[in-house]
C-alpha positions as CSV (number, residue, x, y, z in Angstrom):
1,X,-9.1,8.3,-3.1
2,X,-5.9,6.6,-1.2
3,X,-3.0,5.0,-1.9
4,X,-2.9,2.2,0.9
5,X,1.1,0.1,0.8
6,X,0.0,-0.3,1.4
7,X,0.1,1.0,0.6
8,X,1.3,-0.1,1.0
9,X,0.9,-1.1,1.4
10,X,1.8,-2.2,0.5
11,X,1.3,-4.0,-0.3
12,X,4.9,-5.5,-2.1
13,X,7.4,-8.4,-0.5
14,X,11.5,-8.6,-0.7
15,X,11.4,-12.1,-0.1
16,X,14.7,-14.4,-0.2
17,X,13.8,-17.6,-1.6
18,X,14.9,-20.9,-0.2
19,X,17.5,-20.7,-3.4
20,X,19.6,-18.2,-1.6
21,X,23.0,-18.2,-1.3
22,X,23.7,-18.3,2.4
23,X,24.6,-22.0,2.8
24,X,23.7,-22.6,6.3
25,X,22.4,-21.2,9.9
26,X,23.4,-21.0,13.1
27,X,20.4,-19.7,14.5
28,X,17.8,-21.9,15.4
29,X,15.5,-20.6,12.9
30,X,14.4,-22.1,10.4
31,X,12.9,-25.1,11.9
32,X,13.1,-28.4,9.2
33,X,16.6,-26.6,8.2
34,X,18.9,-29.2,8.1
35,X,15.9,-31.3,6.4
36,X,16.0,-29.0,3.7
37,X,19.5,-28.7,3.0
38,X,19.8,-32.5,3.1
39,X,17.5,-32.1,0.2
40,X,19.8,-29.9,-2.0
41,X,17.9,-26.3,-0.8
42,X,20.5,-23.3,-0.2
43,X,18.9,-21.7,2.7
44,X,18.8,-18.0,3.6
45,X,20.3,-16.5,6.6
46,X,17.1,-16.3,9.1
47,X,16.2,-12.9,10.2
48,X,16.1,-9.9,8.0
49,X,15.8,-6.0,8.1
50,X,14.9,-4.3,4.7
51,X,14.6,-0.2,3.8
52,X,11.7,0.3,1.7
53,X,10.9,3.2,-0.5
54,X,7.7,3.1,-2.7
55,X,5.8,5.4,-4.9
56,X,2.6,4.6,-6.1
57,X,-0.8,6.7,-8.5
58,X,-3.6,4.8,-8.7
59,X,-7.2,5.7,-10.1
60,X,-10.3,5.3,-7.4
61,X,-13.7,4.9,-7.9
62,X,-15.8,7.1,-5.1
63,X,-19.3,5.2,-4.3
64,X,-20.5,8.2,-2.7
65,X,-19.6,12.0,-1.4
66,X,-21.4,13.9,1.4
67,X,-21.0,17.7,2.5
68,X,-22.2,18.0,6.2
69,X,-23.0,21.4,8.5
70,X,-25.3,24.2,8.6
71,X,-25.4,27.3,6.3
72,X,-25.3,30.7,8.2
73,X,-27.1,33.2,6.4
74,X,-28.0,35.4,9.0
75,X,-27.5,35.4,12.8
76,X,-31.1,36.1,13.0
77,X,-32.1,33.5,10.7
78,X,-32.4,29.4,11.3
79,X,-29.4,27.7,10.3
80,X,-29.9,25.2,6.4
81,X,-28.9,21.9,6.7
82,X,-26.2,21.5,4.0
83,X,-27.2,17.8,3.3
84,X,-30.6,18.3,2.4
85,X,-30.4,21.4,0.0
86,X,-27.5,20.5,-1.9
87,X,-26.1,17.4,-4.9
88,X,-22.7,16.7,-5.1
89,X,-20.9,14.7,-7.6
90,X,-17.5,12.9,-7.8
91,X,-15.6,12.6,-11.2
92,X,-12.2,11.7,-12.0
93,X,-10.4,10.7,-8.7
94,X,-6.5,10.2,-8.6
95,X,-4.4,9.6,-5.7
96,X,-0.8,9.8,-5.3
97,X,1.2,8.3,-1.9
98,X,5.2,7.6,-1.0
99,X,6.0,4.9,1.8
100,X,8.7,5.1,4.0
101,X,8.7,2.0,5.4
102,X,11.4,-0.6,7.8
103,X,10.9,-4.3,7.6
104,X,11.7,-7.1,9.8
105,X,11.3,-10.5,8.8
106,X,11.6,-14.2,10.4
107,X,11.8,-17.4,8.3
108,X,9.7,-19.9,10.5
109,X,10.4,-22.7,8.3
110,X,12.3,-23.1,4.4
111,X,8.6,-22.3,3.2
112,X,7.4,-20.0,5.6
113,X,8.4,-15.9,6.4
114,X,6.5,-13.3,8.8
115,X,7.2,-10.4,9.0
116,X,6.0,-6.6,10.7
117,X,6.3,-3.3,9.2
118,X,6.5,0.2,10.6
119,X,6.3,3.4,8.0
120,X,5.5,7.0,7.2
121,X,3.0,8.0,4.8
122,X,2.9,11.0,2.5
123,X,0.6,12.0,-0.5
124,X,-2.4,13.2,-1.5
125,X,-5.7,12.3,-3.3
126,X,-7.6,15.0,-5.6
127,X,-11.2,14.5,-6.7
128,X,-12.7,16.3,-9.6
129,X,-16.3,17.5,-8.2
130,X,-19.3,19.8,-8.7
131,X,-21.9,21.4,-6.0
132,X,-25.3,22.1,-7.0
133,X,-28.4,23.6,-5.9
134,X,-31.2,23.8,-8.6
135,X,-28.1,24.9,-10.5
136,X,-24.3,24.6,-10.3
137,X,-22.8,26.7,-7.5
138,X,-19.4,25.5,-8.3
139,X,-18.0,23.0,-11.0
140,X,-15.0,21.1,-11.5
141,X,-13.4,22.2,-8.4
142,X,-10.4,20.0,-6.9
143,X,-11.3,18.1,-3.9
144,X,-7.6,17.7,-2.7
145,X,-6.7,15.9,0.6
146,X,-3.4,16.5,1.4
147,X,-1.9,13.7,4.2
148,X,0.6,12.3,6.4
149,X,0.7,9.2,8.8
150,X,1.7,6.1,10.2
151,X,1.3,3.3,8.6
152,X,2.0,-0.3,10.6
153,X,1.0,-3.8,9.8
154,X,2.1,-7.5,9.3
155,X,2.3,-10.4,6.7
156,X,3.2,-14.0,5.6
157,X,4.7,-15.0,2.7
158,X,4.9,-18.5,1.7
159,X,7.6,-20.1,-0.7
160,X,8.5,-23.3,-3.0
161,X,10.3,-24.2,-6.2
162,X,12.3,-26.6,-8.7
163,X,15.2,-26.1,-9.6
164,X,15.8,-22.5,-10.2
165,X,12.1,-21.8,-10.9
166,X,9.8,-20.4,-7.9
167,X,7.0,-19.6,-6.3
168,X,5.9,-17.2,-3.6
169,X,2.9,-15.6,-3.1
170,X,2.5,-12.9,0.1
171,X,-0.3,-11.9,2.4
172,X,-0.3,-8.7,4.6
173,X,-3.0,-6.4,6.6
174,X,-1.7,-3.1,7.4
175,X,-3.2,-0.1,8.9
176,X,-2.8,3.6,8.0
177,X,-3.7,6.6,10.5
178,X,-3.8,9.6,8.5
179,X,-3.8,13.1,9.8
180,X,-6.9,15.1,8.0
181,X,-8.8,11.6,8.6
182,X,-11.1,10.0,11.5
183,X,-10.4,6.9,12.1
184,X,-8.2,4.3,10.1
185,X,-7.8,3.1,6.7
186,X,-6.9,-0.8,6.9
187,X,-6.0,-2.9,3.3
188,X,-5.3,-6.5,2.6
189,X,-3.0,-7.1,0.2
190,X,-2.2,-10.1,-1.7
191,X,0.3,-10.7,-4.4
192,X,1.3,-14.1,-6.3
193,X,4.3,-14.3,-8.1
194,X,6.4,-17.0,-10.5
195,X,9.9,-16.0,-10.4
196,X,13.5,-17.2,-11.8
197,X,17.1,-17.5,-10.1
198,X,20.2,-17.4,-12.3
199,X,23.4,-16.4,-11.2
200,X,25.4,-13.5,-13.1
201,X,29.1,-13.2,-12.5
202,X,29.2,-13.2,-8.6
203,X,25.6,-11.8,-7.8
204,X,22.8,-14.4,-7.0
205,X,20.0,-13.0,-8.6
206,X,16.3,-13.7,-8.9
207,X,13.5,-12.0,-11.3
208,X,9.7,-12.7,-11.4
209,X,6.3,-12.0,-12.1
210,X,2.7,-11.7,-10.8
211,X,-0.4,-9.7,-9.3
212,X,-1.2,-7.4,-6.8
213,X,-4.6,-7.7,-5.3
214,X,-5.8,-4.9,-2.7
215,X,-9.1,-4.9,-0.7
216,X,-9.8,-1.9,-0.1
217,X,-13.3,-0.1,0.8
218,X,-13.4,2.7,3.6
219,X,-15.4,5.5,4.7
220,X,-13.2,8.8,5.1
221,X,-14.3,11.6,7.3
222,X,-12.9,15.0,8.0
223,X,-13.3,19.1,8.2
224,X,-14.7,20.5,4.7
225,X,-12.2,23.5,5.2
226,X,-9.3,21.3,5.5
227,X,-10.4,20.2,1.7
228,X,-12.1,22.9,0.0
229,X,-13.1,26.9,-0.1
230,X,-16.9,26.8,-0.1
231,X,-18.5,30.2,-1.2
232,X,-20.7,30.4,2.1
233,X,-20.4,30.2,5.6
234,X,-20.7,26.7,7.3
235,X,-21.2,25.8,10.4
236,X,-19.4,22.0,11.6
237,X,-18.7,21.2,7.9
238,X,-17.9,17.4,7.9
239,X,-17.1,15.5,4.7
240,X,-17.9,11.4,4.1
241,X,-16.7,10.0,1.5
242,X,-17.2,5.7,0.4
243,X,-14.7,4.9,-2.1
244,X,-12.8,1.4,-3.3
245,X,-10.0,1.2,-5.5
246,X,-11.0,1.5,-9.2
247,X,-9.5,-2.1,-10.0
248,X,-8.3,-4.9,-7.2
249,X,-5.9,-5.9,-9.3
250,X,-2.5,-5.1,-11.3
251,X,1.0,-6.5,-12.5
252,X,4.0,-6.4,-11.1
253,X,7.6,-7.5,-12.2
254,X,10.6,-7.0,-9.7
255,X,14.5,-7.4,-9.6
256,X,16.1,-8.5,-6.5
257,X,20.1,-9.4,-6.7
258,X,22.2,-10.3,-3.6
259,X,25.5,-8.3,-3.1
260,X,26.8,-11.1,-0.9
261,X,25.4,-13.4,1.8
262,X,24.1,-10.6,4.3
263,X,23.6,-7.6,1.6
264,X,20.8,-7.7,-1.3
265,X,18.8,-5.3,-2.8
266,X,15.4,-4.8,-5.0
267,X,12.9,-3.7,-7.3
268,X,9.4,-3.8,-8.3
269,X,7.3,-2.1,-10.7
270,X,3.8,-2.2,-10.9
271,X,1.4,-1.4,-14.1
272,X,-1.9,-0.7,-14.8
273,X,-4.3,0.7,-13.0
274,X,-2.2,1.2,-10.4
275,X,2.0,2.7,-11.5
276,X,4.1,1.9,-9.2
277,X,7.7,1.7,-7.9
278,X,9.2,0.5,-5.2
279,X,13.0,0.3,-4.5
280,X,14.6,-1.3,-0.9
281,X,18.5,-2.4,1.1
282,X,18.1,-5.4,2.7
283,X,20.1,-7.0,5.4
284,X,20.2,-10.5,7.0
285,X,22.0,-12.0,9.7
């Protein structure tokens, strides 16, 4: 019912390959440099801060849905647990999220970045769902969940190539504390990708391909009125929902071109069961 970047994240990379175009270091990162550029490798300048801006609608499947509290009929009456007298079923489930998010990377070695990320999420997630009793008290209401938060986490990403041809394939765990939600929502994402460099009058450039792959299962709690207008009083109403993302998997294909040795920027779309975009100004030094 969430868009994680991670969303998230998320869950996507600006990586510069070891084909980039800033010819040597003076930092002391990264180690094995000089054995690199012995070999031929065009190294990239060390450490890097990127501006990330991603937008992201996926489809989620919700396992279950619970409606917690006591009905109030009367003040002289016993309170109904909600639970036990009524059924409620999920439908269609669509989530929408945008990730402000700042980068900071390190490359370790030629072949090896980490990185942290610190963010702001906004969106929301609406659920198609009916209430019943022996009968349908409401039907095909929107279960909408609108949010905001913090979203923080850190990653690896892990390079190679021939010639102009490369590999890189990126691993991150972040963490998102939403507003209307107890608790945290934590995602691994990982994403392979086969890319190209090519050069195009003075830009170094690079495009690739690949996959996203989120794991992603959570229970969500929060207030039922923060969600929903029920049509009696309740007492405590609590909401739980179990939900995964309704595929682990979708394409991606991304642009990244460098403007000169400490400039670059990028982007990457991502189709299927999960659209996305995601657009970002990077810096090195």
């Amino acid at each position: 019912m969430f868009k994680y970047f991670r969303a998230g994240l998320f869950f996507f990379i600006i990586f510069s390959t070891t084909f980039s175009s800033a010819k040597e270091s003076k930092s002391y990162f990264p180690f094995l440099a000089e054995e690199a550029l012995n070999r031929g490798y065009v190294l990239p300048k060390p450490i890097g801060i990127n501006f990330i801006y991603v937008d992201m609608t996926q489809d989620v499947k919700v396992e279950s849905l619970k409606l917690k509290g006591d009905i109030i009929l009367s003040p002289f009456l016993k309170p109904i647990s909600l639970e036990k007298i009524i059924t409620v079923t999920a439908k269609d489930t669509v989530s929408s999220i945008q990730n402000k998010i700042v980068k900071t990377d390190i490359w370790l070695f030629p072949f090896l970045n980490i990185y942290g990320l610190l963010g702001e999420t906004k969106g929301y997630s609406k659920t198609k769902i009916d209430i019943s009793l022996n009968k349908p008290v409401i039907t095909n209401a929107d279960f909408k969940l609108d949010y905001d938060g913090i979203t923080y986490g850190v990653g690896t990403t892990i390079v190679g190539g021939v010639g102009n041809i490369f590999v890189a394939t990126d691993v991150n765990y972040t963490r998102t504390s939403l507003n209307i939600i107890d608790g945290n929502i934590d995602a691994l994402i990982i994403s392979p990708k086969l890319g190209y460099n090519f050069n195009f009058s003075s830009f170094k450039n690079s495009i690739w391909i690949g996959g996203m792959y989120q794991e992603i299962s959570q229970t969500l709690k929060g207030n039922i009125a923060d969600v929903i207008n029920m049509p009696i009083p309740i007492r405590n109403g609590k909401f739980e929902i179990k939900e995964k993302a309704a595929s682990p998997w979708n394409t991606v294909i991304g642009f990244r071109s460098e403007i000169n040795t400490n400039y670059e920027i990028m982007t990457e779309i991502g189709f299927g069961t999960k659209e996305s975009i995601a657009l970002a100004l990077g810096y090195r030094f």
